[in-house]
KOLLO-223748 format. One record per residue: x, y, z of N, C-alpha, C, O in turn. Coordinates in steps of 0.05 Angstrom, whole numbers, plus 32768, in hexadecimal, padded with zeros to 4 digits. Layout:
# residues N
XYZXYZXYZXYZ/...
# end
This chain:
# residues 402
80117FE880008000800080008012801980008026801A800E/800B802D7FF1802280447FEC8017805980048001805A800F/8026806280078022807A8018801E809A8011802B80A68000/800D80A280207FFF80C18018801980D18010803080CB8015/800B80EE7FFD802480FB7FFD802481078016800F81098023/803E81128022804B811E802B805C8135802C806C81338019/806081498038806E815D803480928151802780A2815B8018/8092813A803680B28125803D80B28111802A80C781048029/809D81098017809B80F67FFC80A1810E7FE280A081277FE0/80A880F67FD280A581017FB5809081107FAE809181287FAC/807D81037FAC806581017FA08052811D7FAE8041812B7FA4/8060811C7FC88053813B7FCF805D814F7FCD805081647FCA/807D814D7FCD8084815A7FC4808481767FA08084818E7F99/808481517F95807F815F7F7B8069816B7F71806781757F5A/805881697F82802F81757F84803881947F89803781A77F79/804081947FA0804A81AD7FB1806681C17F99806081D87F94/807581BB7F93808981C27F7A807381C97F5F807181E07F57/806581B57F54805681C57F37804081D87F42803581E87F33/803981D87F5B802281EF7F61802E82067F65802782197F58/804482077F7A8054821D7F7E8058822D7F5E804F82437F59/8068821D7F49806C82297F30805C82317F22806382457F15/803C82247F1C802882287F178012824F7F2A800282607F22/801E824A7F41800F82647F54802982767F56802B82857F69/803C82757F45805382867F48805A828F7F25807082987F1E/804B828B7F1A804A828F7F00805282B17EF3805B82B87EDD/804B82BE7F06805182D97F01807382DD7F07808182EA7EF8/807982D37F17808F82DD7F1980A082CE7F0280B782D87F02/809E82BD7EF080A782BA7EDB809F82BE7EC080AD82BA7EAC/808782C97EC0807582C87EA8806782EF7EA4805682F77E94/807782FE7EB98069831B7EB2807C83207E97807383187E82/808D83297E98809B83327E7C8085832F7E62807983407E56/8085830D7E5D807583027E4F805383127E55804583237E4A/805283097E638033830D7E66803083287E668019832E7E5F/804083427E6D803283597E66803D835F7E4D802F836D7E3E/805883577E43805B835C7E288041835C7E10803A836E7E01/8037833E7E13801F83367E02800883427E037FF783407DF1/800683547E1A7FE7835A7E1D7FF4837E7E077FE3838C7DFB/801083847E07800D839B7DFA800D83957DE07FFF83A17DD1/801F837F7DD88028837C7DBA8010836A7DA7800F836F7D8F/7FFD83567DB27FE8834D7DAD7FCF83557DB07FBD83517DA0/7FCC83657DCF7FAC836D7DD87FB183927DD07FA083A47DD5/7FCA83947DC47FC883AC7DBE7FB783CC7DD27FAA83E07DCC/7FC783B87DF67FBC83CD7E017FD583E07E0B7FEC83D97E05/7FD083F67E187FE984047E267FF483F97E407FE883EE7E52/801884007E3D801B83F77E59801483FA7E79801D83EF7E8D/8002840A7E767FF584157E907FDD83FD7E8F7FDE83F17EA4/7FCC83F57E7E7FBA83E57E7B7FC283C97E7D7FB683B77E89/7FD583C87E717FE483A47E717FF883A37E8D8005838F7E93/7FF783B77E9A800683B47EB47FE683AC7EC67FE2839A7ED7/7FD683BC7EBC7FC483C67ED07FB5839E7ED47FB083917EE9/7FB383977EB77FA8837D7EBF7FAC83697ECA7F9C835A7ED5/7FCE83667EC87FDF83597ED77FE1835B7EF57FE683487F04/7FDC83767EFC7FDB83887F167FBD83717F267FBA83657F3C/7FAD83757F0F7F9083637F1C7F9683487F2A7F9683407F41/7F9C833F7F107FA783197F1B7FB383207F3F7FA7831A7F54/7FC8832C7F3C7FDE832F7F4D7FCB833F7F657FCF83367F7B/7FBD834D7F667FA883567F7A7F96833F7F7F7F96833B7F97/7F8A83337F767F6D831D7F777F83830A7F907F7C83087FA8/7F9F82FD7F837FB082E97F8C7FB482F67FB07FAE82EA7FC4/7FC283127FB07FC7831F7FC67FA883177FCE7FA683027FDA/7F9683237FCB7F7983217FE47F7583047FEE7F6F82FF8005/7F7982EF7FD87F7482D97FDE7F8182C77FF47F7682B58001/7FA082D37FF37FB082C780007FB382DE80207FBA82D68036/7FAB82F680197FA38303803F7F9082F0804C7F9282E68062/7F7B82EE80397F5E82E180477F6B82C780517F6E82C28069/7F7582B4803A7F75829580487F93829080587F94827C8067/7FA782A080547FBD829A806E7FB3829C80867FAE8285808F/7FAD82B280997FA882AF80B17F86829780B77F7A829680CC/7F808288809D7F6D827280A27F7B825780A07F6E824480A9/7F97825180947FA4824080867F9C822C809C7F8D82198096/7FA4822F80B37F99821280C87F82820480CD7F7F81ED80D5/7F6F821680C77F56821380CA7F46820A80B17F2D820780B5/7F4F820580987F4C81FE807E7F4D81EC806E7F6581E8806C/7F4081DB805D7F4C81BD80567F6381C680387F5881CB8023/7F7B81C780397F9081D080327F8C81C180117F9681CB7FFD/7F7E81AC800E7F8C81997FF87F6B819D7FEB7F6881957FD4/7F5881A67FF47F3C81B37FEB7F4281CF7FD27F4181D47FBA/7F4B81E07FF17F5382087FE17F6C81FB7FC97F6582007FB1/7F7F81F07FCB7F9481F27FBB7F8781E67F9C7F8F81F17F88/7F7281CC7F997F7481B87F867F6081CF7F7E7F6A81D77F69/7F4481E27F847F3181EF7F7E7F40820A7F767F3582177F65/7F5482147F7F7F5B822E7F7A7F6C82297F5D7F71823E7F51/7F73821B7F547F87820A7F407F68820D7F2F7F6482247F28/7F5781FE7F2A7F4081F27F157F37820C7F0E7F3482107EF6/7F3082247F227F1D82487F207F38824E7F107F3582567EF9/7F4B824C7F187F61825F7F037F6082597EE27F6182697ECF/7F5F82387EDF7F6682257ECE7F4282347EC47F4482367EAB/7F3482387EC87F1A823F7EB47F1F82607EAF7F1B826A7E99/7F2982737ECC7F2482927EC57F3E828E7EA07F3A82997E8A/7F55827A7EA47F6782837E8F7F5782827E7B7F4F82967E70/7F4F82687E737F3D825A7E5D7F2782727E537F26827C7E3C/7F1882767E657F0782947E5B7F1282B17E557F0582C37E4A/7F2C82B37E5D7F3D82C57E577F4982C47E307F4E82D67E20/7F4B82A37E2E7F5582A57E0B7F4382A87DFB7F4782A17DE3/7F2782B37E047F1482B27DEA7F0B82D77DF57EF682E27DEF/7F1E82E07E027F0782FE7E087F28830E7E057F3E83087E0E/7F1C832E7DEC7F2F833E7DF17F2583597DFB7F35836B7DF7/7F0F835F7E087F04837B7E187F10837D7E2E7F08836C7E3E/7F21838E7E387F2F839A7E4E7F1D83937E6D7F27838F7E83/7F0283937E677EF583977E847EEC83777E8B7EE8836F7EA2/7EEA83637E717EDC834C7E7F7F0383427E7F7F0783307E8F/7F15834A7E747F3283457E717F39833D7E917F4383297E9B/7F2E835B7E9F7F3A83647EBB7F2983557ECC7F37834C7EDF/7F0B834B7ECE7F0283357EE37F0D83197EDF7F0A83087EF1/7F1883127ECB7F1F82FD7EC37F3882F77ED77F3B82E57EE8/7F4A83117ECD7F6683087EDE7F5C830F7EFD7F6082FF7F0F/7F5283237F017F4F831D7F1E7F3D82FF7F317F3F82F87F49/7F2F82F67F1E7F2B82E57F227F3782CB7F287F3182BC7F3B/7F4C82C87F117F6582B67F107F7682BD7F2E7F7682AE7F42/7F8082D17F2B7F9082D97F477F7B82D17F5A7F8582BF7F67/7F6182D67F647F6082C77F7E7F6082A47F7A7F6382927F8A/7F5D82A37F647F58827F7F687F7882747F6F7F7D82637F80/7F8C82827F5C7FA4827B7F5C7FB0827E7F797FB7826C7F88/7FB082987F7E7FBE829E7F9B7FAE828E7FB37FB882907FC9/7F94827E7FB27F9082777FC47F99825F7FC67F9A82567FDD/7FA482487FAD7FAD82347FAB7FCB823B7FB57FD582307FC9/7FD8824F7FA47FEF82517FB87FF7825A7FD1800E82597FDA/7FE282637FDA7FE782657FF77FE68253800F7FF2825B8023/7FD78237800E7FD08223800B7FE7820D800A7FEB81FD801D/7FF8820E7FF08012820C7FEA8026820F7FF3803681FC7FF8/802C822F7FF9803F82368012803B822D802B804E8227803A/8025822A8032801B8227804E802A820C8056803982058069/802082008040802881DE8044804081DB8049804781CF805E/805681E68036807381E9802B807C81EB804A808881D88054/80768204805C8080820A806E807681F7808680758200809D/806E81E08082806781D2809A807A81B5808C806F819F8090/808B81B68081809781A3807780AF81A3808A80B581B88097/80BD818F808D80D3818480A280E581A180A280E481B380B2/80F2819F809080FF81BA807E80F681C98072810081C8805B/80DF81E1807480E081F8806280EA81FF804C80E381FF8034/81048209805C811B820D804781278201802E812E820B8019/812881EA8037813481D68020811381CF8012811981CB7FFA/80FA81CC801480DF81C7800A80DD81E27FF080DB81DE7FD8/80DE81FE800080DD82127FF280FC820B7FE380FB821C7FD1/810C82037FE08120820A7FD2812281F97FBA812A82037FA5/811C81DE7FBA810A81D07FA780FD81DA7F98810381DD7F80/80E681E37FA280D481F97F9280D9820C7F8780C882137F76/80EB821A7F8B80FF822F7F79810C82287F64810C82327F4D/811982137F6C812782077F57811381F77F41811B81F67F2A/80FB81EB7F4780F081E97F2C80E481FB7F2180DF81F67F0A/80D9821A7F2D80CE822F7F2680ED82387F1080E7823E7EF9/8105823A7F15811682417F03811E82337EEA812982407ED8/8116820E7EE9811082017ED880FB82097EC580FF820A7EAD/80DE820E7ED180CB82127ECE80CC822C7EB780C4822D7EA0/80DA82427EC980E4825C7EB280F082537E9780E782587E80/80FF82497E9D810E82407E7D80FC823F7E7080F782507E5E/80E982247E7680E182177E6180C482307E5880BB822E7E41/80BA82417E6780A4824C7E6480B882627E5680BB825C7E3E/80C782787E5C80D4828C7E5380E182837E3580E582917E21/80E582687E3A80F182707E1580E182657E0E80E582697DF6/80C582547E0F80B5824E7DFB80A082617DED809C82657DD5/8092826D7E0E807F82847E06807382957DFB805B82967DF5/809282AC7DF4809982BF7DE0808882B07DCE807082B17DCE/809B829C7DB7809482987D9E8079828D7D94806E828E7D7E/8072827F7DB1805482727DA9804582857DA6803482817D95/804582A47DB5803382B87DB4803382C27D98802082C47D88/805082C87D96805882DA7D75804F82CD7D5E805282D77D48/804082AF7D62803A82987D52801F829B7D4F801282A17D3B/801682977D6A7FFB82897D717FE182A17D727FC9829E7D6F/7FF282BF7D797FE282D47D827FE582D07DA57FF282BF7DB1/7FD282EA7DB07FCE82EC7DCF7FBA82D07DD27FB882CF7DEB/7FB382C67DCD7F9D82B27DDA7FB2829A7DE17FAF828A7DF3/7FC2829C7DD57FD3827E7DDE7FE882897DFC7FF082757E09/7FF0829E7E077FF582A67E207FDD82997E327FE4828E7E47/7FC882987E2C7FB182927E437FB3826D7E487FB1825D7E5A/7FBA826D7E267FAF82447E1F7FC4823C7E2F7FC182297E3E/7FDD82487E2E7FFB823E7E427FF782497E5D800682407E6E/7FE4825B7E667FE2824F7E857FCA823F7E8A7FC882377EA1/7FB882397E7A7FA4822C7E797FB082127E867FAA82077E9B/7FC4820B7E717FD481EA7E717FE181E77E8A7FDF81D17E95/7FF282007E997FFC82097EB47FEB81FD7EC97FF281E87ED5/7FD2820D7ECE7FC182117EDF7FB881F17EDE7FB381E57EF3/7FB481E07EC37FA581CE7EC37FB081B07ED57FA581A07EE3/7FD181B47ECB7FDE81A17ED47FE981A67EF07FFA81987EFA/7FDE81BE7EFC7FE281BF7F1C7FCA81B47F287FC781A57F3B/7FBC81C07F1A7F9681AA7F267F9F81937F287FA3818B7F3F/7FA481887F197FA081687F167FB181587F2C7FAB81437F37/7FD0816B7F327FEA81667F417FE381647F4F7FE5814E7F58/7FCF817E7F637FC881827F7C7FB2816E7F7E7FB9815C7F8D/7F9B816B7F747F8F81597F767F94813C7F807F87812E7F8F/7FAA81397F747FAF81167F787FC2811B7F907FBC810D7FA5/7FDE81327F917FF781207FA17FF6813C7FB4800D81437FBB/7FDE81507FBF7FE681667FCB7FF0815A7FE67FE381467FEE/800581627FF58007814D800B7FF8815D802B7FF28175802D/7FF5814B803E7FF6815380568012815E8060802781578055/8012816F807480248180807F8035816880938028815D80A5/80558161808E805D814F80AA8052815D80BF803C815680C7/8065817980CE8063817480E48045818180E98035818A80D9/804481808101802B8188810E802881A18108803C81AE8107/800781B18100800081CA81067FEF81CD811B7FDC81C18123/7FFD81E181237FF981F781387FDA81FC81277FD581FA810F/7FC78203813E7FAD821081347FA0821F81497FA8821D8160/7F87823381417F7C823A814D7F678226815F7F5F82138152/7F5E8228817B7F48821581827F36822381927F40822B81A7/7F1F8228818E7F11824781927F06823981AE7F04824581C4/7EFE821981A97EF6821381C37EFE820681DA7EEF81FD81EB/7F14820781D97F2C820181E87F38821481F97F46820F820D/7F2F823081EA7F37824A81E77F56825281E77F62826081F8/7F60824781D47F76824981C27F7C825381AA7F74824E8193/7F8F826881B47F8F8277819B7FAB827981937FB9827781A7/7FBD827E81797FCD827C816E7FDD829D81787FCF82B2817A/7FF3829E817A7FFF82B28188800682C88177800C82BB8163/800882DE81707FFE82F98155802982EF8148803C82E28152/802782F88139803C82FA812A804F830A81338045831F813A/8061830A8135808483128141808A8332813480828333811C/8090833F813A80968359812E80B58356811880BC8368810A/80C1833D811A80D98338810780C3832980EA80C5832F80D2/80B3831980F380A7831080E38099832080CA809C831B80B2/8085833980D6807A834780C8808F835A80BD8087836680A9/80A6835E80C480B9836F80B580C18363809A80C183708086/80C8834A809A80CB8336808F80B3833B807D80B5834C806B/809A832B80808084833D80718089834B805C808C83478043/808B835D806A808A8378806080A083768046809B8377802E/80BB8372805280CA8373803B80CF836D802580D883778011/80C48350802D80C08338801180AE8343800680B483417FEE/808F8354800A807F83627FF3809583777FE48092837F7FCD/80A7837D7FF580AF839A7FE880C483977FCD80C683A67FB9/80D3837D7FD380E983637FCB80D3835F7FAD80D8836A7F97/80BE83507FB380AF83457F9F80A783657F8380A783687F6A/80A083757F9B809983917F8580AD839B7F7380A983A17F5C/80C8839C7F8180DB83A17F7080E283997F5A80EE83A57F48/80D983807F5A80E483617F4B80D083687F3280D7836A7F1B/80B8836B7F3B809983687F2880A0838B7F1980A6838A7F01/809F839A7F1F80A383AC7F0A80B983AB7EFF80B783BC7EEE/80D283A17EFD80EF83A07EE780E083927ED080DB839C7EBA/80D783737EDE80D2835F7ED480BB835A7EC580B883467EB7/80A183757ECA808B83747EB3809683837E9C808683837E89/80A9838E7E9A80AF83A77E8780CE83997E7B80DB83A77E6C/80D8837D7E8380F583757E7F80F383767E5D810483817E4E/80DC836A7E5580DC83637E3D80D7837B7E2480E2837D7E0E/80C0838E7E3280C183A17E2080D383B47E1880D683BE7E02/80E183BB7E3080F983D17E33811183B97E24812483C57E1C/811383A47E21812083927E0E811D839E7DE4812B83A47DD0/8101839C7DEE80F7839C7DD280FB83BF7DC580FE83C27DAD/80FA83D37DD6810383E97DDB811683F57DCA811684077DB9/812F83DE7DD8814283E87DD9815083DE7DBC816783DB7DB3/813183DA7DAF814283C17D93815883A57D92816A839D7D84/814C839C7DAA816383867DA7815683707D9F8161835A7D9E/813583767D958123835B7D83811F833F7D91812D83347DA2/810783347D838102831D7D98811683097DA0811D83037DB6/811C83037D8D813782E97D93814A82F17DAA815382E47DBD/814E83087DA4816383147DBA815383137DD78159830A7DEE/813C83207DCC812A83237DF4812583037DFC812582FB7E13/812182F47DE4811882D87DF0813682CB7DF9814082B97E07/813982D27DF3815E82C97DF9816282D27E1F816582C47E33/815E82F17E18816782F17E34815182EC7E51815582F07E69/813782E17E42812082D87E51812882C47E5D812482C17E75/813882B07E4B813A829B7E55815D82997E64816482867E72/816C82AD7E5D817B82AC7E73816C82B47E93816E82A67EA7/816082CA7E92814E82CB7EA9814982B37EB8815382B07ECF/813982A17EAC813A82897EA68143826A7EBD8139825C7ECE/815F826D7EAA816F82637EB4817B826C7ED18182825B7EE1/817C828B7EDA818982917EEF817A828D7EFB818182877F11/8161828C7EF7814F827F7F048148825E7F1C813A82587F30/8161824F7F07816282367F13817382357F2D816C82277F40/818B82467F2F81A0824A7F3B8190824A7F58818B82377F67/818B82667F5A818C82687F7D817F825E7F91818182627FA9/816F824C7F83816282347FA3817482237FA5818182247FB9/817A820B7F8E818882057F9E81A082107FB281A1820E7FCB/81B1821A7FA381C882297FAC81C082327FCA81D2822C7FD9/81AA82407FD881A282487FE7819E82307FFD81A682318014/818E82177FF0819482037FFD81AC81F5800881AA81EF8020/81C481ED7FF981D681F17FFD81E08200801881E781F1802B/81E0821D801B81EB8230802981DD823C803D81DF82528048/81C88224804181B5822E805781C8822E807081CD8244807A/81D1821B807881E68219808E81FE823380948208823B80A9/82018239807E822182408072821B8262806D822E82718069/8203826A806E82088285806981E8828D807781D48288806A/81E6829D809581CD82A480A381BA82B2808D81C582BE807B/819E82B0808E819182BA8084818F82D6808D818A82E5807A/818F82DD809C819582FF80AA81AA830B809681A88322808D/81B882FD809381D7830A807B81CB830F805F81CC83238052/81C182F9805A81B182FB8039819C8310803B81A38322802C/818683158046816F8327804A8182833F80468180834E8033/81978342805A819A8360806381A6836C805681A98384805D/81B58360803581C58368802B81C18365800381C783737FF0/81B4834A800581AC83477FE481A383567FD581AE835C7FBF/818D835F7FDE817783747FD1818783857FCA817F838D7FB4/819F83927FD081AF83A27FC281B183997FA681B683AB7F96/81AD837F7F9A81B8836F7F8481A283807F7181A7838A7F5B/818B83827F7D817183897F6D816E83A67F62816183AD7F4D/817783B17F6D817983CA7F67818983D77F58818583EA7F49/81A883C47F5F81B983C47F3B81AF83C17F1F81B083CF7F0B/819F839D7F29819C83987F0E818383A17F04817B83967EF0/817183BA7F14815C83BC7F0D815F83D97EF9815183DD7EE5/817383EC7F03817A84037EF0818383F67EDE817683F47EC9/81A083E67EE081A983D27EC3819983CD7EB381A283D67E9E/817D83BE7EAD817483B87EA1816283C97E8E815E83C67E76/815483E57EA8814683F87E99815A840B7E878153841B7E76/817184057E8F817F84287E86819284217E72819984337E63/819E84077E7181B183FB7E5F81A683F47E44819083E97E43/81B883FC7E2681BE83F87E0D81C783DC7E0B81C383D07DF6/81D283D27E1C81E583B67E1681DF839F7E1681E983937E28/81D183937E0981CA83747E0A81D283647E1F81C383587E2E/81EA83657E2081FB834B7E2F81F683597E5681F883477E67/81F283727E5E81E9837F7E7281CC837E7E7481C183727E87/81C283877E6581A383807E62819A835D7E6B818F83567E80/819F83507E5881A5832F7E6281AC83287E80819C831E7E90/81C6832E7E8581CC83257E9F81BA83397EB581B083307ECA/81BA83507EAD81A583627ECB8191834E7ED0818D834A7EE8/817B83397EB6816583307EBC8169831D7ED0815C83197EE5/817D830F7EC6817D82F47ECF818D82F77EEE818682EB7F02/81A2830A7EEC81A183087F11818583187F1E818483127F36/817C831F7F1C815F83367F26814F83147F2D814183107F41/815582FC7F18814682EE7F1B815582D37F35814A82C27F43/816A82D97F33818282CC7F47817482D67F62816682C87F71/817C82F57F63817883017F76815B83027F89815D83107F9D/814282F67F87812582FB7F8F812482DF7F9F812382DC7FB7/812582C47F85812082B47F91813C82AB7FA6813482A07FBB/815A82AD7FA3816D82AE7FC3816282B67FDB815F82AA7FF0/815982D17FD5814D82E57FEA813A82D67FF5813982CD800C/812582D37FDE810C82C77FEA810F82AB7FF780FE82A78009/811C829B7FF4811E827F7FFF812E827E801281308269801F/813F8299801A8141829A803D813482A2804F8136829A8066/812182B98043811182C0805480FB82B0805580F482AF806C/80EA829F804480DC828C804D80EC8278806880E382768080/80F9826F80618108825D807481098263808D81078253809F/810F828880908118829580A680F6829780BB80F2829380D3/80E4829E80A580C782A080B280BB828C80B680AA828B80C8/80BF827880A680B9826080BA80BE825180D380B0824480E2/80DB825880D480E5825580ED80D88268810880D38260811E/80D5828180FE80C88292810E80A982928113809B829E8122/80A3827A80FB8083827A81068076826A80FF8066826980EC/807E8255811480748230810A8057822C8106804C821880FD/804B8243810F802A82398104802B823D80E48019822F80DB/8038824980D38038824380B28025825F80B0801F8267809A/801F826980C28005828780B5801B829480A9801282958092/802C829D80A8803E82AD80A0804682A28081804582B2806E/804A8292807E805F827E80678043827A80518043827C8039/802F827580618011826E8055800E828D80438007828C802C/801482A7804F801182C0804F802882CA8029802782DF801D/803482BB8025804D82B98018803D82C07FFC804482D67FF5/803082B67FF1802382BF7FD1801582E27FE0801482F37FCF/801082E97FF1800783047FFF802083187FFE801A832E7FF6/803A831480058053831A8009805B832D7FEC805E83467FEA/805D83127FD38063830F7FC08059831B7FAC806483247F99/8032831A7FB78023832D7F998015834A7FA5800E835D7F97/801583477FBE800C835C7FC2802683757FB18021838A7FA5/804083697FB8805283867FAC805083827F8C805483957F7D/804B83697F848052836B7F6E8034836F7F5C803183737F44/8023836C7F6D800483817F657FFC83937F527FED83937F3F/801083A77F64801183C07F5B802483CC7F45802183DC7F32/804183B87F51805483BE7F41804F83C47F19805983D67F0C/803E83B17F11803F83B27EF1803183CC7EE6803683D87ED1/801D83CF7EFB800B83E97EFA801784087EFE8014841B7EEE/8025840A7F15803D841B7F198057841B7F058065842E7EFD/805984047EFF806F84057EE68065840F7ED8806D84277ED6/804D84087EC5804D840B7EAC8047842F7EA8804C843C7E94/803A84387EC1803084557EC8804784627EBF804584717EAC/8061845C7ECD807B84677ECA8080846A7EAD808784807EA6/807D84557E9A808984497E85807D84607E7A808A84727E6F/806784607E7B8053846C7E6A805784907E78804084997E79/8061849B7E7D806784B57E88807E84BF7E86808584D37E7A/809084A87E9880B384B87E9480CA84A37E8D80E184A87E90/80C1848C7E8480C7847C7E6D80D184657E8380C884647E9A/80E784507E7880F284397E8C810384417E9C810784367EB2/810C84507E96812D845E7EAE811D84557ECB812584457EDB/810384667ECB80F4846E7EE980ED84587EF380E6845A7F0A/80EC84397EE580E7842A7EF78102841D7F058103840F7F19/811484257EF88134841F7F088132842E7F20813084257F37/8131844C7F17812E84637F31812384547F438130844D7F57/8102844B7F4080EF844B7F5880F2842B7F6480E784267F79/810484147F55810B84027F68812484057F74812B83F67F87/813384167F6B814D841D7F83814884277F9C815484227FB0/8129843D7F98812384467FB5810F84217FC6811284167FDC/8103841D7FB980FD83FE7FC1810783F07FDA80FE83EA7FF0/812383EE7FCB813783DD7FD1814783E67FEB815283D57FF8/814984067FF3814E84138007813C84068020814383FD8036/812484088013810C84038028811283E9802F811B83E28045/810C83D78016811483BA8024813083B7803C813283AB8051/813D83C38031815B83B98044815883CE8063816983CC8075/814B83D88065814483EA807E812F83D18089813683CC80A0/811E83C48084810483AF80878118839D8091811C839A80A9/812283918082813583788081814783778097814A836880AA/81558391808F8173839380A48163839780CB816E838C80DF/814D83A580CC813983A680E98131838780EB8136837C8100/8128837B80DA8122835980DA8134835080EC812D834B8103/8155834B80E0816A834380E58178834D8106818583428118/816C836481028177835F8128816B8360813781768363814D/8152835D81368137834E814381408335814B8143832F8163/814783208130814C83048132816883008147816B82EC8155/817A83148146818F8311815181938317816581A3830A8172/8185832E81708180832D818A816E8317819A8172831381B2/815C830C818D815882F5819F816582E2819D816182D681B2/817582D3818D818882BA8188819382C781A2818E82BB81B7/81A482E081A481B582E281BA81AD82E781D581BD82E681E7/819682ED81D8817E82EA81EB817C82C581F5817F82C1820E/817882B181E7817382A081E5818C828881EA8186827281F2/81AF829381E181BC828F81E781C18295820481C282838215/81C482A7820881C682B6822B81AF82A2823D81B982978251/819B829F823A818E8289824A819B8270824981A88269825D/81988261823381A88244822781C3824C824481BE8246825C/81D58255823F81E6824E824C81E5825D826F81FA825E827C/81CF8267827981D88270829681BE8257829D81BB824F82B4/81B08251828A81A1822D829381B98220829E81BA821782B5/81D9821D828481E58201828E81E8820782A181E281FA82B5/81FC822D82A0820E822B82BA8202822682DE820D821E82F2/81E5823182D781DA822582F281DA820A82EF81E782018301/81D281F882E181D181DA82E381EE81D282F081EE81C58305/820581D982E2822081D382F1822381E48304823181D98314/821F81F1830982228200832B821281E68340821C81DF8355/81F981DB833781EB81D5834981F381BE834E81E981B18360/
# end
């Protein structure tokens, strides 16, 4: 007789890995996806940000509402149903081109999506290891890029805008079915609310919500370079082959930093990575708006794409540790779209006013913010490790005195 999935099996694993990539789709698929809605739906970038902005709002509401419920919820119900509502809003999305039924559509998609991935995270973070669970999941989301970033482009330039929708159709469809069959139960135990017990779950850590906080700000930065990577490509005359080229280096850098992160979980504190990476983003985020150079242009994408998910897969790791009931980690598609919401809509505003330079400008000031968030995180956590140390040892020394 085989045994259920599990957070600690294959089989649940790999449920938990294609949903993640499937409810994380934006962060590999904006370039593409707002590119198409200008060059096919022939709308403006304020409008093709603005729709994207929807999805990425519907996902954020979905995932406020059901994190602080994640314990109280049948996890493998919301994830396999929020997967099937996305998998129909796409499908009705490839036969409609009017801006207003365009915009309930995606917001529609974003809550079905973000509530499956919240659901997703939730689970992820009640796995033996977090860290190494989410780091997995990065690493096929950077596989996942490749194969979506260099195919995409050309199917669109082929097929028209309706085949962007039919390829997340196929996305969305084959996470239904994943979740469906192998979504796993959580190993260790959750922590829950018990109203009649009168037990209640303890409010969230002030390092935690900083944390929060930053990873939306982390995610916003990321989401406006990265809805506009491709056009300011196309811009700059360096033509499709060239943008699909450097899509899929994106891509590829993509694959790198989970594991690697995995790897160096031991070997390098997550307090060090938070408090200092995000600098990376803010290089490669003017590089990419402000540079003539192909071979600069190229590499800005793909570390920008290095740089989010490293970041991000320590600080998951770090907030799970800090908050074993999973409301926080559950909270993670909230983190992620709430900044990056806005970001395509605020980009494209820019684009459309004082051209690409300004979205370099306005994620350098971002990135200030984050590392002020981050770097307060970090000695939060460190002051209590050393808090925590100082007890640990005047426990022994009374034990040997006595």
């Amino acid at each position: 007789m085989s045994t259920l999935p599990t957070t600690e099996n294959k089989r649940g694993v790999l449920a938990l890995v294609v949903a993640h990539c499937a409810g994380m789709i934006d962060l590999i698929g904006l370039p593409v996806w707002v590119g198409s809605l200008i060059s096919q739906y022939k709308f403006d970038p304020q409008q093709a940000g603005g729709l994207v902005t929807l999805f990425l709002i519907g996902a954020s509401v979905a995932s406020l509402f059901f994190a602080p419920r994640f314990t109280r919820t049948n996890q493998k119900v919301a994830a396999v149903s929020g997967f099937f509502i996305a998998t129909v809003a796409f499908a009705l999305s490839s036969h409609n081109t009017a801006f207003p039924i365009l915009a309930v559509l995606h917001f529609i998609g974003g809550l079905s999506a973000g509530t499956a991935l919240s659901f997703t995270h939730g689970t992820i973070g009640h796995a033996a290891n977090p860290h190494r669970t989410f780091a997995y999941a990065g690493l096929a989301l950077g596989i996942f890029g490749i194969i979506f970033l260099g195919a995409t482009p050309n199917i669109v330039a082929k097929f028209g805008g309706p085949s962007l929708f039919y390829t997340f159709v196929v996305i969305m469809g084959i996470a239904t079915l994943m979740t469906l069959l192998f979504f796993p139960k959580p190993t260790r135990h959750i922590a829950a609310d018990d109203a009649e017990e009168g037990k209640v779950l303890p409010a969230l850590g002030r390092a935690v919500w900083l944390l929060i906080i930053a990873t939306g700000i982390l995610s916003m930065a990321q989401a406006m370079t990265l809805s506009f990577f491709e056009r300011v490509g196309m811009e700059r005359g360096f033509g499709l082959q060239l943008v699909t080229g450097a899509l899929i280096i994106y891509g590829i850098c993509a694959v790198f930093p989970a594991p690697i992160a995995a790897i160096l979980e031991k070997r390098i504190p997550a307090t060090a990575v938070i408090s200092t990476m995000p600098i990376l983003q803010a290089i490669c985020s003017v590089t990419a708006m402000t540079t003539t150079n192909y071979v600069a242009y190229a590499i800005s994408g793909g570390l920008m794409a290095f740089t989010i998910i490293f970041v991000h897969t320590y600080a998951f790791g770090l907030m799970a540790r800090l908050d074993p009931t999973g409301r926080a980690v559950a909270g993670t598609p909230a983190m992620l779209m709430i900044g990056s919401a806005i970001a395509p809509f605020i980009g494209g505003t820019l684009v459309k006013f004082s051209g690409f330079t300004a979205i370099g400008i306005a994620v350098t000031v971002l990135v200030i913010i984050q590392l002020l968030l981050y770097n307060s995180a970090r000695k939060i956590v460190l002051r209590t490790q050393f808090a925590e140390n100082v007890t640990q040892a005047n426990e022994f020394a009374t034990g040997h005195a006595r």
